[in-house]
PyMOL Python script that loads the backbone (N, CA, C, O; Angstrom):
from pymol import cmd

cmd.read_pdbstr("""\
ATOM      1  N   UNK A   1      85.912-133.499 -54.191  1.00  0.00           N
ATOM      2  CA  UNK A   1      84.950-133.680 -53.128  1.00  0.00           C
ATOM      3  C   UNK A   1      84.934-132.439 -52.253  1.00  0.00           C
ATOM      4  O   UNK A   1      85.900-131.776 -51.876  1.00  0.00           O
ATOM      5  N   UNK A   2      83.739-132.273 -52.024  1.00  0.00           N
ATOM      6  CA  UNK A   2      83.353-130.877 -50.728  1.00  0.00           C
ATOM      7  C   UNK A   2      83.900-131.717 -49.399  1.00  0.00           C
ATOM      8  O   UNK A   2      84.379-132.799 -49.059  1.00  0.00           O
ATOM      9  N   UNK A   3      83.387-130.155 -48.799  1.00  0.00           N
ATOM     10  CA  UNK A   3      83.377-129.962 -47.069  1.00  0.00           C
ATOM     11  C   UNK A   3      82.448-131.373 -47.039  1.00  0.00           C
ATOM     12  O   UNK A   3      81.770-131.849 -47.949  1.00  0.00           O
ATOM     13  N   UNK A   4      82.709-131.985 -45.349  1.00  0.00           N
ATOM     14  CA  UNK A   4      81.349-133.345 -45.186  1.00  0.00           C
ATOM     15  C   UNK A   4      80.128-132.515 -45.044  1.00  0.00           C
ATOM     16  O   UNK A   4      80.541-131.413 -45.404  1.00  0.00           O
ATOM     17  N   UNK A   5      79.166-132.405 -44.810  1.00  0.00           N
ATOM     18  CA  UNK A   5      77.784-131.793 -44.511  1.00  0.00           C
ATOM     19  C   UNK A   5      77.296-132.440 -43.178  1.00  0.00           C
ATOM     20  O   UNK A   5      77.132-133.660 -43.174  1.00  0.00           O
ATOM     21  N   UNK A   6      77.032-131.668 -41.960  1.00  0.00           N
ATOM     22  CA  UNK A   6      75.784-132.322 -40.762  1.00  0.00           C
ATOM     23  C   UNK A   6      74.503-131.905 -40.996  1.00  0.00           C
ATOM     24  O   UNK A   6      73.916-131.021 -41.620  1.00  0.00           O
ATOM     25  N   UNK A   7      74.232-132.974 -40.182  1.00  0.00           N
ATOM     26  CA  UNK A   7      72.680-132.785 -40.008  1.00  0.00           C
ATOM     27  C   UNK A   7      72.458-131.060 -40.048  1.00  0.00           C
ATOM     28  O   UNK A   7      73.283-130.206 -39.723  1.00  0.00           O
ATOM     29  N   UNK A   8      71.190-130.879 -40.511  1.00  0.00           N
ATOM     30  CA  UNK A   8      71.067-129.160 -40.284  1.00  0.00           C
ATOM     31  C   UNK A   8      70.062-129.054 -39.404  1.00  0.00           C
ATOM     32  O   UNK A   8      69.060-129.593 -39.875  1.00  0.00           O
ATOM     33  N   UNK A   9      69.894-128.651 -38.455  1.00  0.00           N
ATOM     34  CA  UNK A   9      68.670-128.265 -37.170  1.00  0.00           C
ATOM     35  C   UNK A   9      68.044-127.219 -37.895  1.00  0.00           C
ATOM     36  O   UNK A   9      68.358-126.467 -38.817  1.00  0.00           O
ATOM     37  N   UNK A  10      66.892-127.451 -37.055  1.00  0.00           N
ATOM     38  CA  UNK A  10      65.681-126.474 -37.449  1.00  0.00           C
ATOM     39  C   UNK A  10      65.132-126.539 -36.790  1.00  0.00           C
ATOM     40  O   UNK A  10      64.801-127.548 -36.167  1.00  0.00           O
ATOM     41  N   UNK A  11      64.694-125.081 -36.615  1.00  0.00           N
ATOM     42  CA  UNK A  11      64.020-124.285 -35.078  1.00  0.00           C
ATOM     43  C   UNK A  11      62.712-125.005 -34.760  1.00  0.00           C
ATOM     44  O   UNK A  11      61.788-125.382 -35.480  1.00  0.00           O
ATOM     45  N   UNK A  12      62.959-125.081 -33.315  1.00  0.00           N
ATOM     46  CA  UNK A  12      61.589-125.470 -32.863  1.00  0.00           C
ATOM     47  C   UNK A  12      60.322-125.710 -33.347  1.00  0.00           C
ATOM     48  O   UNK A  12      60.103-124.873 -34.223  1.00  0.00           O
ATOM     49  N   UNK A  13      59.272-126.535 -33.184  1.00  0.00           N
ATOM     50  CA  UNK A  13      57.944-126.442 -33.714  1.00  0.00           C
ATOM     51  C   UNK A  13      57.119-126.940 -32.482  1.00  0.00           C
ATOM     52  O   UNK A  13      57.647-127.578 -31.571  1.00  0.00           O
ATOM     53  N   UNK A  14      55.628-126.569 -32.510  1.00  0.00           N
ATOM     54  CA  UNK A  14      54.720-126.937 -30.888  1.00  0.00           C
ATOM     55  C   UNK A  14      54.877-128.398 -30.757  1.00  0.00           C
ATOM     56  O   UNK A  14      55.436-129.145 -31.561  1.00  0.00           O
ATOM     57  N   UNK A  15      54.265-128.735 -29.546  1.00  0.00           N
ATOM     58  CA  UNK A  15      54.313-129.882 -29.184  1.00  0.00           C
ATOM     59  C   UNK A  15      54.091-130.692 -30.021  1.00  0.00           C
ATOM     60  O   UNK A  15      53.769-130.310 -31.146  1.00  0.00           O
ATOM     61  N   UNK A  16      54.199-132.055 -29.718  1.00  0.00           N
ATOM     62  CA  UNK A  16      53.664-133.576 -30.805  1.00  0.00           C
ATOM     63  C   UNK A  16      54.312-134.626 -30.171  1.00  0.00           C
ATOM     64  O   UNK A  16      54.577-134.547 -28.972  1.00  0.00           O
ATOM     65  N   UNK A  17      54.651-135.777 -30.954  1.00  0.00           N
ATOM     66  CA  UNK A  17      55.596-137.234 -30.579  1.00  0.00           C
ATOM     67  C   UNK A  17      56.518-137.099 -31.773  1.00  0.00           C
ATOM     68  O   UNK A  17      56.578-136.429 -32.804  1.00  0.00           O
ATOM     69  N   UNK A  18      57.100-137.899 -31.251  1.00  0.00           N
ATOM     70  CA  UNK A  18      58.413-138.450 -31.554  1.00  0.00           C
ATOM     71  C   UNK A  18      57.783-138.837 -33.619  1.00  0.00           C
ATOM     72  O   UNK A  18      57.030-139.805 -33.726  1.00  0.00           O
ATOM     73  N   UNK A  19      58.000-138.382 -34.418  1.00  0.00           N
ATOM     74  CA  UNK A  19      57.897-138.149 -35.395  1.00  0.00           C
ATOM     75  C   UNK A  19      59.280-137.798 -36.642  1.00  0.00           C
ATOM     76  O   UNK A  19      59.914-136.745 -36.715  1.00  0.00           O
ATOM     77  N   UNK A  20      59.462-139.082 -37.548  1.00  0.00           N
ATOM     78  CA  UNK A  20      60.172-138.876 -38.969  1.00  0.00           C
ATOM     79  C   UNK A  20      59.515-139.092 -39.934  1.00  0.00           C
ATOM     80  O   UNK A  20      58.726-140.037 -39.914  1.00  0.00           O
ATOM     81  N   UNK A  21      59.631-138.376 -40.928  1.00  0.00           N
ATOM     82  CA  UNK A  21      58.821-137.946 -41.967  1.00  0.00           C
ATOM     83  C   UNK A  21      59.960-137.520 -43.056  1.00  0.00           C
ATOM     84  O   UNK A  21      60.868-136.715 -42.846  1.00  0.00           O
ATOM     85  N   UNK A  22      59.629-138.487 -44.691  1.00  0.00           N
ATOM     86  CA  UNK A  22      60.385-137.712 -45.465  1.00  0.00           C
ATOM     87  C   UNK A  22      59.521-136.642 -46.474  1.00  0.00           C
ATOM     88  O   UNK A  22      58.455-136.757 -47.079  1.00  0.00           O
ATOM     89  N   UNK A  23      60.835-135.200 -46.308  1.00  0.00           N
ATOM     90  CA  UNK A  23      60.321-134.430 -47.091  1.00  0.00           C
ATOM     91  C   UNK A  23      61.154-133.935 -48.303  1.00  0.00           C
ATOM     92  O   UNK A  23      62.164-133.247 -48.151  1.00  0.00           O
ATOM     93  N   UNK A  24      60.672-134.328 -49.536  1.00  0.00           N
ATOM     94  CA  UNK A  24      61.731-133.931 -50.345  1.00  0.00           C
ATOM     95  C   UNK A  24      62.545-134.720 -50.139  1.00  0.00           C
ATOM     96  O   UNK A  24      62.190-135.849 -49.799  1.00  0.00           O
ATOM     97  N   UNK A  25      64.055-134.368 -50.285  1.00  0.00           N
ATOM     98  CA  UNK A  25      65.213-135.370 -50.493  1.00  0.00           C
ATOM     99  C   UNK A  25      65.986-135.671 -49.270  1.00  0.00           C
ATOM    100  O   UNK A  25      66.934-136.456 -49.269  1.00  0.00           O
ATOM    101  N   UNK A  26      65.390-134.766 -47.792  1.00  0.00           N
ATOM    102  CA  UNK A  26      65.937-135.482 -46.571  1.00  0.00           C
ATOM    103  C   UNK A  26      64.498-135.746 -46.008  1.00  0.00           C
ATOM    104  O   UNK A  26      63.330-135.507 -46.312  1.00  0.00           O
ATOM    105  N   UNK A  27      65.549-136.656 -44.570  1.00  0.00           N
ATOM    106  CA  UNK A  27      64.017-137.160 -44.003  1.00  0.00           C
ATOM    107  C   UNK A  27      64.632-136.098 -42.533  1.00  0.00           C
ATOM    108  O   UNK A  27      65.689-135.846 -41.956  1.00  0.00           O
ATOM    109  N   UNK A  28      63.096-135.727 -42.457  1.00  0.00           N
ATOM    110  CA  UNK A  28      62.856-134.875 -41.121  1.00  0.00           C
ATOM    111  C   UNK A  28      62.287-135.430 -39.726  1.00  0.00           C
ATOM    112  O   UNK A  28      61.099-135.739 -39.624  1.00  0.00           O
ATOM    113  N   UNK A  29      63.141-135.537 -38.713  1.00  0.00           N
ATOM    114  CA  UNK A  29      62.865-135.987 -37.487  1.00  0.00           C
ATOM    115  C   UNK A  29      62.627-134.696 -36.318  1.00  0.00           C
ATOM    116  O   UNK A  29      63.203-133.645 -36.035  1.00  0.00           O
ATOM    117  N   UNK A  30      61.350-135.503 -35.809  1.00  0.00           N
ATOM    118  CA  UNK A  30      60.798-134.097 -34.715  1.00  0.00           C
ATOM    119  C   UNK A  30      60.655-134.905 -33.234  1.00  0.00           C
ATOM    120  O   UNK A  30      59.908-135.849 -32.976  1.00  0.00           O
ATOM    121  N   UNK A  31      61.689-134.172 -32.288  1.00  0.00           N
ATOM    122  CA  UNK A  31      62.053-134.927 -31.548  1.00  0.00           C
ATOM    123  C   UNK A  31      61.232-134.635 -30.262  1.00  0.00           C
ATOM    124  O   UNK A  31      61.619-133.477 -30.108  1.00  0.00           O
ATOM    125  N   UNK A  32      60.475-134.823 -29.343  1.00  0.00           N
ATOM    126  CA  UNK A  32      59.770-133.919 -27.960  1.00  0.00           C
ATOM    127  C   UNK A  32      61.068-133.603 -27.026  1.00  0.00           C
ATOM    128  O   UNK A  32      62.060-134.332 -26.983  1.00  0.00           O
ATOM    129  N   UNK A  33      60.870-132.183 -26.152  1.00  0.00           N
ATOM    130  CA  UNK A  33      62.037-131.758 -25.467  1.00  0.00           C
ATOM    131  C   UNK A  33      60.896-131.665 -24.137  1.00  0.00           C
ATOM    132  O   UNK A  33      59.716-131.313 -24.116  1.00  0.00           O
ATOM    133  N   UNK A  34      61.784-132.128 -23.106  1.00  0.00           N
ATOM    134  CA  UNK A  34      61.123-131.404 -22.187  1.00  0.00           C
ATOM    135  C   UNK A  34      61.006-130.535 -21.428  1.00  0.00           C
ATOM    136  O   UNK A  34      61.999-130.241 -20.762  1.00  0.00           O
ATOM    137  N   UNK A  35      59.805-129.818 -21.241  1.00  0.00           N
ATOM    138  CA  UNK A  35      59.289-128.468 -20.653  1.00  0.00           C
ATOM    139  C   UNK A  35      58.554-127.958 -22.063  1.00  0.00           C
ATOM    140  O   UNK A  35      58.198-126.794 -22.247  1.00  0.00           O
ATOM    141  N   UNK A  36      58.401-128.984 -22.974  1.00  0.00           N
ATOM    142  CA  UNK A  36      57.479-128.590 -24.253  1.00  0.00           C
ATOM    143  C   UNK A  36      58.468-127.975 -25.628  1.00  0.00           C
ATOM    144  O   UNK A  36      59.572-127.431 -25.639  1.00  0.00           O
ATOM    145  N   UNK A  37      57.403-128.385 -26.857  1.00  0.00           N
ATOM    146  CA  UNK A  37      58.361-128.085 -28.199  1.00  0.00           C
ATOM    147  C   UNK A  37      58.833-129.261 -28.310  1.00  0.00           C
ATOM    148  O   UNK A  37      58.939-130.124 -27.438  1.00  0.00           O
ATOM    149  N   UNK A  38      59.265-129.311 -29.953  1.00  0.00           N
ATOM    150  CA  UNK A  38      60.011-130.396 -30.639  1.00  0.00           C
ATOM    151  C   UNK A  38      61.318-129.906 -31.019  1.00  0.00           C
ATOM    152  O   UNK A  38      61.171-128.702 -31.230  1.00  0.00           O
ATOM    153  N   UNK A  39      62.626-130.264 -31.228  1.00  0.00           N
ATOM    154  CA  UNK A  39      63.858-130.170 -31.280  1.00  0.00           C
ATOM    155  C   UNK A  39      63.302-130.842 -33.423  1.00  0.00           C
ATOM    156  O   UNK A  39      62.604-131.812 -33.718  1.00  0.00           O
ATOM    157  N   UNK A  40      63.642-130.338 -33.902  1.00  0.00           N
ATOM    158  CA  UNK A  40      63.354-130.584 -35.543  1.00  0.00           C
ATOM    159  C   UNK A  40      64.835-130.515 -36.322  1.00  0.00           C
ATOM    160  O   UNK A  40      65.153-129.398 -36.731  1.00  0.00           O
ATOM    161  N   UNK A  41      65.829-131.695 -36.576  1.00  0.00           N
ATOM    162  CA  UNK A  41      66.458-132.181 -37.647  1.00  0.00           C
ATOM    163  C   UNK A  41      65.999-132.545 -38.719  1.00  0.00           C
ATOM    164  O   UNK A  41      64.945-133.158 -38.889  1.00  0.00           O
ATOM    165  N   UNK A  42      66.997-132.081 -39.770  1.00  0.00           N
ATOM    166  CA  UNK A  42      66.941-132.796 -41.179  1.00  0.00           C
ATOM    167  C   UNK A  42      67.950-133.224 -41.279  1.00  0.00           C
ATOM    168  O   UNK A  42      68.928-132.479 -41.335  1.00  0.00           O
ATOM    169  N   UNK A  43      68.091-134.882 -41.350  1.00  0.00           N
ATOM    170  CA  UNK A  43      69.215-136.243 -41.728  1.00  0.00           C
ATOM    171  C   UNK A  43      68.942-136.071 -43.664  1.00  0.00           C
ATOM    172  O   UNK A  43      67.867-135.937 -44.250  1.00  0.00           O
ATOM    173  N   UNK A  44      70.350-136.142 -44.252  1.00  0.00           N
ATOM    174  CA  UNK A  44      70.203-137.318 -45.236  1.00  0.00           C
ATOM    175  C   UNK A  44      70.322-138.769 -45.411  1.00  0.00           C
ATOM    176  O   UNK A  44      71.040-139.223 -44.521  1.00  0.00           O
ATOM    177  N   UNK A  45      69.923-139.614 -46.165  1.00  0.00           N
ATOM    178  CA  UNK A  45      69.726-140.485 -46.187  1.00  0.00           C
ATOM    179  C   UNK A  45      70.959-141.801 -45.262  1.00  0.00           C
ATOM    180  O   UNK A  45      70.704-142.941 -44.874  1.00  0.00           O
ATOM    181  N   UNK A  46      72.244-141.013 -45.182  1.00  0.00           N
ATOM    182  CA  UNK A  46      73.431-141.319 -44.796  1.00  0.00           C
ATOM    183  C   UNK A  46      73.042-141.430 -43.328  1.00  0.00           C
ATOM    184  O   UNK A  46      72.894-142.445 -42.648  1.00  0.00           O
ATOM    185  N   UNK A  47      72.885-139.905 -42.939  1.00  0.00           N
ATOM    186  CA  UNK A  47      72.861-139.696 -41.675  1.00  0.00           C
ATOM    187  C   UNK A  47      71.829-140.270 -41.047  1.00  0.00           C
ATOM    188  O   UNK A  47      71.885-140.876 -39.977  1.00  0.00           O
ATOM    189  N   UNK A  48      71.291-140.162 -41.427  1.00  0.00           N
ATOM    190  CA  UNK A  48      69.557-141.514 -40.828  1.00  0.00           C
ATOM    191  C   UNK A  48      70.149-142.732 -40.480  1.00  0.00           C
ATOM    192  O   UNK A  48      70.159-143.185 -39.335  1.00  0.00           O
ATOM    193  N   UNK A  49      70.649-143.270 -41.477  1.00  0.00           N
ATOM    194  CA  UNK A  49      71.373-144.720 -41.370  1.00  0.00           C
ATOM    195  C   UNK A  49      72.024-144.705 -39.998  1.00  0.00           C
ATOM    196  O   UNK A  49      71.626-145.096 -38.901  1.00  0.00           O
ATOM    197  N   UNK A  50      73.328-144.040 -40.466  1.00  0.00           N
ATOM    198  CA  UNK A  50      73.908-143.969 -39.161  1.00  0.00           C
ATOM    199  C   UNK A  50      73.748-143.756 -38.024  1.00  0.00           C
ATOM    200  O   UNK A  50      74.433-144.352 -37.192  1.00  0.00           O
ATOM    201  N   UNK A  51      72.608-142.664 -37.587  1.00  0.00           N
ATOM    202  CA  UNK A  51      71.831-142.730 -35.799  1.00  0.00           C
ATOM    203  C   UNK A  51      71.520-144.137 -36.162  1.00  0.00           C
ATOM    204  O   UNK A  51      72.376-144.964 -35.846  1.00  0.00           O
ATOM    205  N   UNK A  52      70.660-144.478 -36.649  1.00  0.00           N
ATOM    206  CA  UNK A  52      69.909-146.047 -36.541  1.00  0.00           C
ATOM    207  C   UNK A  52      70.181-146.849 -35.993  1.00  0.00           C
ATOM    208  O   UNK A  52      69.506-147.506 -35.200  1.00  0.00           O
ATOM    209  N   UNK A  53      72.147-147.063 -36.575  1.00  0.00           N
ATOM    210  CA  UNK A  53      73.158-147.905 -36.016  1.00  0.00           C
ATOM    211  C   UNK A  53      73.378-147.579 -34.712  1.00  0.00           C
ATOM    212  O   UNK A  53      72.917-148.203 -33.756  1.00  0.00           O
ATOM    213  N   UNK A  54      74.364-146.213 -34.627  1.00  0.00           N
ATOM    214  CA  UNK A  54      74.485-145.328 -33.142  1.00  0.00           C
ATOM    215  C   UNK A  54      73.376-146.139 -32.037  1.00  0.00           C
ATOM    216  O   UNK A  54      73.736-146.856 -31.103  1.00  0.00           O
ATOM    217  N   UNK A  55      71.998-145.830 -32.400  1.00  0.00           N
ATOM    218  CA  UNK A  55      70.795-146.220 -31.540  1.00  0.00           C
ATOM    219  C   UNK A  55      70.754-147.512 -31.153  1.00  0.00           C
ATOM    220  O   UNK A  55      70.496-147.813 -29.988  1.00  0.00           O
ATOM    221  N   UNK A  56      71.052-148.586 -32.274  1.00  0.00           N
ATOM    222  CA  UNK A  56      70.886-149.567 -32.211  1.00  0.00           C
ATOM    223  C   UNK A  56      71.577-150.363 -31.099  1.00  0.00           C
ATOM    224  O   UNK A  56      71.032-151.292 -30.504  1.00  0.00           O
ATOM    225  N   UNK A  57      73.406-149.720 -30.756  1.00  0.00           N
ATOM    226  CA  UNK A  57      74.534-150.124 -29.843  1.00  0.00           C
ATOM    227  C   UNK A  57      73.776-149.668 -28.909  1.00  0.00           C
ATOM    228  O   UNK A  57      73.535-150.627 -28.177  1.00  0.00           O
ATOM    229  N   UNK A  58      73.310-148.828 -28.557  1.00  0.00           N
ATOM    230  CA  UNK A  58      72.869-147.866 -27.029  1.00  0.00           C
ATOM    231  C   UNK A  58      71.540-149.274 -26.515  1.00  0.00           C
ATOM    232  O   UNK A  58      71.624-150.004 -25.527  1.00  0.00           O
ATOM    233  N   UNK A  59      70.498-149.263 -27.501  1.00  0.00           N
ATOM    234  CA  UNK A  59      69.630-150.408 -27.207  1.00  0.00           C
ATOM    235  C   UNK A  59      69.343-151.830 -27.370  1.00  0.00           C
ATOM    236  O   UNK A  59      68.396-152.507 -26.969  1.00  0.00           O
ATOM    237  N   UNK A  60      70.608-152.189 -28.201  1.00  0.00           N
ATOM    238  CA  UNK A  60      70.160-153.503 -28.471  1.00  0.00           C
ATOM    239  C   UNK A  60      69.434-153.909 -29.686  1.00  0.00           C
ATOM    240  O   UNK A  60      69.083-155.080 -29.833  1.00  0.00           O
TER     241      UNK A  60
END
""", "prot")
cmd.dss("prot")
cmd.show_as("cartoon", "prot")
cmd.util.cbc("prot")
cmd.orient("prot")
């Protein structure tokens, strides 16, 4: 077995909403920051799961 792998960030893109989208074999989340721009992760299928959960304790 390898190193674990994180999420990999990816640079900024212009404004939009709150947007996940799969491309290829991860799914890509584009997050709004404010003062403008999107904050852009790529989760694998693992790591998706797991915010979900993470999110889920924070909200209910």
């Amino acid at each position: 077995m390898g190193e674990p792998h994180m999420a990999a960030m990816k640079p900024r893109t212009g404004d939009g909403p709150l947007e996940v989208t799969k491309e290829g074999r991860g799914i890509v989340m584009r997050v709004p920051l404010e003062g403008g721009g999107r904050l852009v992760v790529e989760l694998n299928a693992t790591e998706a799961s797991e915010l979900g959960d993470a999110l889920q304790t924070v909200v209910g």
